[in-house]
N, C-alpha and C positions, 0 to 999 in steps of 0.2 A: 504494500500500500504506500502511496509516495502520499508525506504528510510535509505541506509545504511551510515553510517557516512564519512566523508571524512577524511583520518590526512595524516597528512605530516612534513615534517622538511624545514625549510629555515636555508639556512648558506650564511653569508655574513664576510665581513673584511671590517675594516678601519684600520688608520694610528697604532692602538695600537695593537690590539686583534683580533680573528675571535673568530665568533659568531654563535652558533645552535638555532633558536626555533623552537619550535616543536607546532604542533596545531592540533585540532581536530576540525570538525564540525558537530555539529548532527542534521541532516537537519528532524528528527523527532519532533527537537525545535527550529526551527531556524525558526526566523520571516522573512516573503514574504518581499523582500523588491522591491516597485515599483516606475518606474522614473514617476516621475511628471513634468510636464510645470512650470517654476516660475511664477511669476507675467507679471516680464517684456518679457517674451517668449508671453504671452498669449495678452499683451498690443500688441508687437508686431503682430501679426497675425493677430487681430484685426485693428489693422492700414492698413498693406498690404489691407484686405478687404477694408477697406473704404477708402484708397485708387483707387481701381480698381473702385467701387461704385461710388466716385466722379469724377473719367474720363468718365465714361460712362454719366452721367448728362452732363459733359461738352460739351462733343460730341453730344449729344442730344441739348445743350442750342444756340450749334455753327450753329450746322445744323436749329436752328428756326430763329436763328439771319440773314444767307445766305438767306432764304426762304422770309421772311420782306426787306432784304433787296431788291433782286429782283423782290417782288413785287412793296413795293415804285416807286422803276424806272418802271416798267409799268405801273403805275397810273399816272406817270408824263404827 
């Protein structure tokens, strides 16, 4: 695949001077660059999960605790 190169110029000013650069990019060498999850991105998501995982126990624990409870009162 012939992947043709990019160039271009940026010009900018500050308080003293204006400013050209000029750039090329040769995407024939130019390393893949790929986003990654950090650490704390992947801590997070993992929380969220266990999270949701420990509502659902809960719910499950609430609904055995109502069940025991209503039964007790009919054993009364």
């Amino acid at each position: 695949m012939n992947k043709k190169p990019i160039t271009g110029a940026i010009s900018y000013d500050d308080n003293i001077n204006s400013y050209t650069e000029s750039f090329s990019i040769d995407f024939e060498n130019y390393a893949t660059v790929f986003s990654a999850d950090s650490d704390a991105d992947i801590l997070h998501e993992d929380m969220k999960k266990q999270t949701v995982e420990l509502t659902k126990i809960a719910k499950e624990l609430e609904k055995g605790r109502q069940e025991f409870s209503k039964a007790s009162i009919s054993a009364e």
